[in-house]
Structure formats: structure tokens, C-alpha cells
C-alpha positions in Angstrom: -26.9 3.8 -1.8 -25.7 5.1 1.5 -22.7 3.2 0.8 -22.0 4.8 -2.5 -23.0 8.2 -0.9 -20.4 8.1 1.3 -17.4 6.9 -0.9 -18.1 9.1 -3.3 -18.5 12.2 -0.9 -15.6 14.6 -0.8 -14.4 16.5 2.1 -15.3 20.1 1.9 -12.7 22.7 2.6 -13.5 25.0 5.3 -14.9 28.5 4.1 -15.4 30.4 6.9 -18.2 31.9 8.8 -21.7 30.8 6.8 -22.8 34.0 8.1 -19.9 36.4 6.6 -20.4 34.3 3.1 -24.0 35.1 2.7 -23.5 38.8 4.0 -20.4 38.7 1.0 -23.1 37.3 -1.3 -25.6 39.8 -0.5 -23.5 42.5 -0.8 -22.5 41.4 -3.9 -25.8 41.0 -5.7 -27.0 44.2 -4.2 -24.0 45.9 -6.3 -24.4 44.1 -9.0 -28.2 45.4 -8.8 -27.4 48.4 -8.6 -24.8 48.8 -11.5 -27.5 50.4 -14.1 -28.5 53.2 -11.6 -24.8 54.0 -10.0 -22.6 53.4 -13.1 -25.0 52.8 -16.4 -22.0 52.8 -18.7 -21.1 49.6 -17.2 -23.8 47.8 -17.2 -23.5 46.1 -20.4 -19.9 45.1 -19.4 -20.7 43.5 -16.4 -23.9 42.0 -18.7 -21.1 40.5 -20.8 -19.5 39.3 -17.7 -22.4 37.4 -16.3 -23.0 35.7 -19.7 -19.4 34.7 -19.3 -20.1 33.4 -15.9 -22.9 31.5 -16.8 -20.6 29.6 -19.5 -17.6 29.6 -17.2 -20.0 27.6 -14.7 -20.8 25.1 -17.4 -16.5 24.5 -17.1 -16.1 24.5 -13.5 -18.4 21.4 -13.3 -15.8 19.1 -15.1 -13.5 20.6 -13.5 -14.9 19.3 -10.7 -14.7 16.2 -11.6 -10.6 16.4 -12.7 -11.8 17.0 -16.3 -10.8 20.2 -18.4 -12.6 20.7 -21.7 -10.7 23.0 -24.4 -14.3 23.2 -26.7 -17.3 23.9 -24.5 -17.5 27.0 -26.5 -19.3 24.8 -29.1 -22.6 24.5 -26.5 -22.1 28.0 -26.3 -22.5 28.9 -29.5 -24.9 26.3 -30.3 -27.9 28.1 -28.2 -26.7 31.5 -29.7 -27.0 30.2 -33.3 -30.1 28.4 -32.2 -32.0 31.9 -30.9 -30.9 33.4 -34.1 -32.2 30.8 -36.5 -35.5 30.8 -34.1 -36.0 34.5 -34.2 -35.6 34.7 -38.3 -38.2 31.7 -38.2 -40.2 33.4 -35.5 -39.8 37.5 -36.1 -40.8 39.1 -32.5 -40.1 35.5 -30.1 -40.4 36.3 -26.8 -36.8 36.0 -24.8 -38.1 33.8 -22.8 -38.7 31.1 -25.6 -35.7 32.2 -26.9 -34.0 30.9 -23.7 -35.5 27.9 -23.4 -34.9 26.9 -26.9 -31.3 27.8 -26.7 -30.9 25.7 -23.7 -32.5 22.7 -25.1 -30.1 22.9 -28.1 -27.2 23.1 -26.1 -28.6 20.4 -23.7 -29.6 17.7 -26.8 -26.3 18.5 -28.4 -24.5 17.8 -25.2 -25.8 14.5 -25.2 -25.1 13.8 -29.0 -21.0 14.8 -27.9 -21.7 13.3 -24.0 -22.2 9.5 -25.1 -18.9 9.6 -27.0 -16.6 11.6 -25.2 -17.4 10.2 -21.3 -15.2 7.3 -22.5 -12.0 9.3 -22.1 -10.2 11.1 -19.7 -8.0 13.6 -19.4 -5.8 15.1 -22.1 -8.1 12.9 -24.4 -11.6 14.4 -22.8 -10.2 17.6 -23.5 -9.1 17.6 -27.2 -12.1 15.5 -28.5 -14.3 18.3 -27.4 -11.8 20.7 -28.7 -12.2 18.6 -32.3 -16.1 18.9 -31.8 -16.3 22.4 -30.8 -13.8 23.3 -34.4 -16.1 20.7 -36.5 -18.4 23.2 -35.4 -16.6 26.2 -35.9 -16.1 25.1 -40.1 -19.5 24.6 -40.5 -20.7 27.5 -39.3 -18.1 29.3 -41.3 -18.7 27.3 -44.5 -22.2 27.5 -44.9 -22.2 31.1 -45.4 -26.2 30.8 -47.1 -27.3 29.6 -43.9 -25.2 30.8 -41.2 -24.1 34.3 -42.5 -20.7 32.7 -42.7 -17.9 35.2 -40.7 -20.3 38.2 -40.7 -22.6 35.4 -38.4 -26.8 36.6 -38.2 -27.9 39.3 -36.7 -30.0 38.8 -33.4 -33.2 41.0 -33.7 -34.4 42.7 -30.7 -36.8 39.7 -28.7 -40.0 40.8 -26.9 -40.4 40.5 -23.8 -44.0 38.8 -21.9 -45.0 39.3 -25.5 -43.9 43.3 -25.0 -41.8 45.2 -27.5 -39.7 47.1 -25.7 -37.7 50.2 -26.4 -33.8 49.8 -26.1 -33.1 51.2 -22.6 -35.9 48.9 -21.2 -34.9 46.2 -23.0 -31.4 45.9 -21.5 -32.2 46.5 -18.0 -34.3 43.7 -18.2 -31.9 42.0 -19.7 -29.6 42.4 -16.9 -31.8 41.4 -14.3 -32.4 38.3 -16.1 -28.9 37.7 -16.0 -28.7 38.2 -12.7 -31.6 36.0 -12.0 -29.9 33.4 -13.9 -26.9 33.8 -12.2 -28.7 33.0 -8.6 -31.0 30.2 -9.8 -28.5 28.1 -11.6 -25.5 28.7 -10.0 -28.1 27.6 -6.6 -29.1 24.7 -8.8 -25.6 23.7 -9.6 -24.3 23.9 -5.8 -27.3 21.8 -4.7 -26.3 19.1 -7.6 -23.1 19.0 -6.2 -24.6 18.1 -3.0 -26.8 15.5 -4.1 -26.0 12.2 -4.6 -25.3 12.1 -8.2 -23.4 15.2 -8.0 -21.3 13.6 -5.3 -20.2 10.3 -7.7 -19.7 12.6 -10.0 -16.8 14.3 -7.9 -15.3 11.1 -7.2 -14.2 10.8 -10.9 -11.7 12.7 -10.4 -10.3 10.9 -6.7 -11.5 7.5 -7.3 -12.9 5.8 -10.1 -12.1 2.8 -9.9 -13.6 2.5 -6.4 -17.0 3.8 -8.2 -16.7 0.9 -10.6 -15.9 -1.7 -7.2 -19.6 -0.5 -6.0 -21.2 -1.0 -9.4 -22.0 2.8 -10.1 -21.0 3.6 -13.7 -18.7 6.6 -14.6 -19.5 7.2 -17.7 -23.1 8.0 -16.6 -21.9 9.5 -14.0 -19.7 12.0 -15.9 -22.9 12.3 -18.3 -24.9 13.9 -15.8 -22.5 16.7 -15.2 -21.5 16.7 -18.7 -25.3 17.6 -19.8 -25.2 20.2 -17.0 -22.1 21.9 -17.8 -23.4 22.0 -21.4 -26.7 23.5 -20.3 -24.7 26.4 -18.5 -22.9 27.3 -21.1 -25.9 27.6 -23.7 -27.7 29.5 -21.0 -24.9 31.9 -21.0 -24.8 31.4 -25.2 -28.1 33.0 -25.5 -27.5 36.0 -23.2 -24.2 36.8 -25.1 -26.0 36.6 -28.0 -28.8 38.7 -27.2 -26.9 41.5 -25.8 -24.3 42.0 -28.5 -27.5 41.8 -31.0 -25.4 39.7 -33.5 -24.1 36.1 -33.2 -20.5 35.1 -35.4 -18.4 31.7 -36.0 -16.1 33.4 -33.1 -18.1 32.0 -30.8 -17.3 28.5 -31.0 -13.6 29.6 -31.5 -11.3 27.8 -29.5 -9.8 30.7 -27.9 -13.4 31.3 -26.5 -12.8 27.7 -25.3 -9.6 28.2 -23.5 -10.7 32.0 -22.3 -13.1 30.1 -20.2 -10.7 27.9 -18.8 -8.9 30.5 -18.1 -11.9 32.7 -16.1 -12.0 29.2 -14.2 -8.2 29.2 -13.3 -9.0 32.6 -12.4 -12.0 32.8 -10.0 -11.0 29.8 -8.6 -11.1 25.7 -9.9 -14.3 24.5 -8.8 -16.0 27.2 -8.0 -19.0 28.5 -8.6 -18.8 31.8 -7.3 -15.7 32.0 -8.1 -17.0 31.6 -12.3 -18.3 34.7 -11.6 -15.7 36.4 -9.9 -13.3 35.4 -12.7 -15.5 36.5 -15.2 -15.8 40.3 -13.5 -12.1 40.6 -13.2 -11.5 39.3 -16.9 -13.7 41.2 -18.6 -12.7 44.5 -16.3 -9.1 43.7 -17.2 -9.4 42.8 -20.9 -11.5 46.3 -21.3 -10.0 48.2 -19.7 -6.3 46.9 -20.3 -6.7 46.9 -24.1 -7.7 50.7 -24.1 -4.9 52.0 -21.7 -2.2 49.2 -22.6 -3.2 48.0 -26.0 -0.2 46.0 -26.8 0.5 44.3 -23.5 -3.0 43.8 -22.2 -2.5 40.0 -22.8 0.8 40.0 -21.6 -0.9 42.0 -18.1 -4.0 39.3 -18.1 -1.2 36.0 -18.1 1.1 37.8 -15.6 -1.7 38.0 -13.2 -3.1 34.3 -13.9 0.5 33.3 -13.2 0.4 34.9 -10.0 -2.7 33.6 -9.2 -1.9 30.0 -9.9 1.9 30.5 -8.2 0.6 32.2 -4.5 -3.3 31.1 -4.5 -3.8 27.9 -6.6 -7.8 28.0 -5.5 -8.1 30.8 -7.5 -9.4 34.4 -6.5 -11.9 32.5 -4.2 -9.6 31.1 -2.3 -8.2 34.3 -1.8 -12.0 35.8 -0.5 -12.7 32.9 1.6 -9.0 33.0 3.7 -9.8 36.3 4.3 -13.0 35.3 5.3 -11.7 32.6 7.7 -9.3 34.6 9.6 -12.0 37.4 10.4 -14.4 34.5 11.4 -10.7 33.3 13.8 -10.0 37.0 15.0 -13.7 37.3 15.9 -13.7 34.6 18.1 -10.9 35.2 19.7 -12.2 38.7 20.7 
């Protein structure tokens, strides 16, 4: 196994000072904590945003792994459909259940897609889960008697602890849980990556066939982070959900598919900060873009991925962590 381990480990880039990147993270979850008290008309923007994040996250694993998916929306809107059809089966669920449940659909229908399309690669991976994610799509907008069709089902308000609680309250807990979320898995997922699993799974994208040479499998390999990247992006399903308050067939849209690859591009291929970074500055950009510059705000959003991918191909977090190194450089040299 050590054997394996060390094949399959990648070489880290350097990121700077440990020390400056937890101050940067602190810093950043202390603003993003205090977002309801400083600027409450944003908070369920950058509620939104998180959600995003949470699916983004979900992408940036396979991307990990040199694999892009064009249909991970479908897990996405999988645990959103699945809170909705729990909470008209189950008036008053707590969000908690509600979350769990949503994940476990995601996660099971993960696996159903998983076994079939961790035979592919590349161009292939990506359009069969694109194909899935638009099966999907039809059937939800089809079977109008059972999924609302186009007008989608309304998400009732959940309790919470087995509390009702009054709108305002509601969302700020909310938040926080997204938040919470946001720490816990995106800690989990880092930590996968540095496990030993996590590291075989990297080396799909380097070296598979040396994986194959040692007698590790790919496919379960790519499995593994397959069923994690799905389990992301139904966590952030069921937030979504639960904060707009309705759930619609636009959710497994393809463009919902390709705007998450594109919040990876964004923050930074890879990353898992930088999931959430991209997702900030998208949703920022898209809001704010579309009010003052309604018919260019897509042409604004593509202009600045182009520059992105042009002058820093790792993404906004590249950019954050070479600032990062040459503070860390000027410091020493002082």
C-alpha cells in the first residue's frame, strides 16, 4: 500500500505561509458571519452563493481527477426534488432530515449513474452525465401530476430541532447552516484528498495506467470521488432549494450544469476554496451585472472568465495564494 501511496501521490504546489492562509480563512468566515448583521440585504445572496459552492465542490473533485462533468446538476436537483416530495409526505420535517434525505438521494443516485459512467473518460465522462442529467430534466418536466411540471413544487417552510420558526429566524439559521456546511465538508473533502484513496484518485488524471500496473482499479477509484462529488452537490441541492422556497425542472438544466463548471474555472480548477470563491464573485457579478447592464451582463461574466483563464489559469485562487507567497517572501527577507 505504501507503494501505491506513493505513486499515486501528487506534488502539491506551494501556497504560501500556512499561517497567512488560515488568518485569510478566518477572516473570511468571520465576514461571511457577519453578513446578516452588517449587510442583511445580502444575506440571502451570499446564501445562494454558498449553496452554489457546495455544488461547485461536488465539480472540483473530478476535476481533480482530469474529468469535467457537463450534468452534475442532475444530483443537484435530485436532493432538492427529494426534500420536496419528503416535506408533501411529511408536512413540518425537520431540516435536518430534510438534509440527510436529500443527500442520501443524491448519493444512491450517484451510484446508480457512477457504475456506468467510470468506464469513460474524458469528452465521453462528460456527455454521458450530460445525457443523464437531461433524462432527468424530461422527466421531471413531463410528469407534470407528480412533479409540478415547469412550475416545479413548492418547498414549505421546514422546522427546525422540531421548532417552527418565524421567517427572519428561519433564514439566519439557514445561513449558518450553510456556513457550517461549507467548513465541515469542504474540511472533509480536503482530508479525502489527502488520504490514500483520495490520492489514487488524483492519479487518474496523471497516470492510469501506472494504477492499473499496481493492481488498484480506476474505475473504483474514480467511484469513490464520483459518490463524493455527487454528495456535494445534493448537499448544496437541498439548501438551494430551501432557500428559494420552491424547487423547478431548471435545476437539472444543463446550463446549471455548465454554470458550475464555469464557478470552477472561475475560483480556481481544483480547488476547494476556490468553489467558493467562484461562487461569491458569480453570483455578485450575475446580480448585480444583470440590474446595471442587463443586456451584456453575460457578455461581462465570459470576458472576465477569459481573462481569468488567459493571465491566471489556477483560477482566482491562484491569484490569492501568489499574493500570499510573495508577502510570505518579502517577510522573510525583512
Amino acid at each position: 500500500m505504501d507503494t501505491v501511496s506513493s505513486a499515486a501521490r501528487p506534488q502539491a504546489p506551494a501556497t504560501g505561509a500556512p499561517g497567512l492562509r488560515l488568518l485569510a480563512t478566518l477572516l473570511a468566515v468571520a465576514a461571511l458571519g457577519a453578513v446578516p448583521f452588517v449587510a442583511p440585504t445580502m444575506q440571502l445572496l451570499v446564501n445562494l452563493a454558498l449553496a452554489k459552492g457546495l455544488a461547485v465542490m461536488g465539480v472540483t473533485v473530478l476535476l481533480r481527477a482530469g474529468q469535467v462533468s457537463f450534468g452534475h446538476a442532475l444530483y443537484f436537483a435530485v436532493a432538492a426534488y427529494g426534500g420536496a416530495f419528503l416535506m408533501a409526505a411529511m408536512p413540518g420535517a425537520d431540516l435536518l432530515l430534510l438534509l440527510v434525505a436529500g443527500v442520501a438521494g443524491a448519493t444512491l443516485a450517484g451510484l446508480l449513474v457512477g457504475l456506468f459512467v467510470v468506464r469513460y473518460r474524458g469528452i465521453f465522462f462528460g456527455m454521458l452525465n450530460l445525457a443523464f442529467s437531461m433524462i432527468f430534466w424530461s422527466i421531471l418536466e413531463k410528469f407534470y401530476h407528480i412533479t409540478g411540471g415547469a412550475d416545479g413544487i413548492r418547498l414549505p417552510r421546514p422546522t427546525v430541532l422540531g421548532m417552527e420558526l418565524g421567517r427572519g429566524d428561519f433564514e439566519l439559521v439557514l445561513f449558518y447552516l450553510s456556513i457550517a456546511l461549507m467548513l465541515g465538508l469542504g474540511w472533509f473533502t480536503i482530508r479525502w484528498f489527502a488520504s490514500p484513496m483520495g490520492q489514487l484518485f488524483q492519479t487518474i488524471k496523471t497516470n492510469e495506467t501506472r494504477l492499473e500496473y499496481l493492481g488498484v482499479s480506476p474505475r473504483r477509484a474514480l467511484l469513490s470521488g464520483y459518490l463524493l462529488s455527487a454528495l456535494l452537490c445534493g448537499a448544496g441541492g437541498v439548501i438551494m432549494g430551501v432557500a428559494q422556497g420552491v424547487v423547478t425542472p431548471e435545476y437539472a438544466w444543463w446550463i446549471r450544469s455548465g454554470e458550475m463548471v464555469f464557478i470552477a474555472v472561475l475560483g480556481g480548477s481544483g480547488s476547494v476554496q476556490g468553489a467558493f470563491i467562484g461562487a461569491l464573485i458569480y453570483e455578485f457579478v450575475r446580480t448585480y451585472a444583470s440590474a446595471f447592464a442587463g443586456d451584456v451582463w453575460q457578455m461581462l461574466l465570459g470576458g472576465f472568465l477569459l481573462v481569468i483563464i488567459l493571465f491566471a489559469p489556477r483560477g482566482v485562487i491562484g491569484i490569492v495564494e501568489a499574493i500570499g507567497r510573495r508577502t510570505a517572501r518579502s517577510e522573510d527577507t525583512r
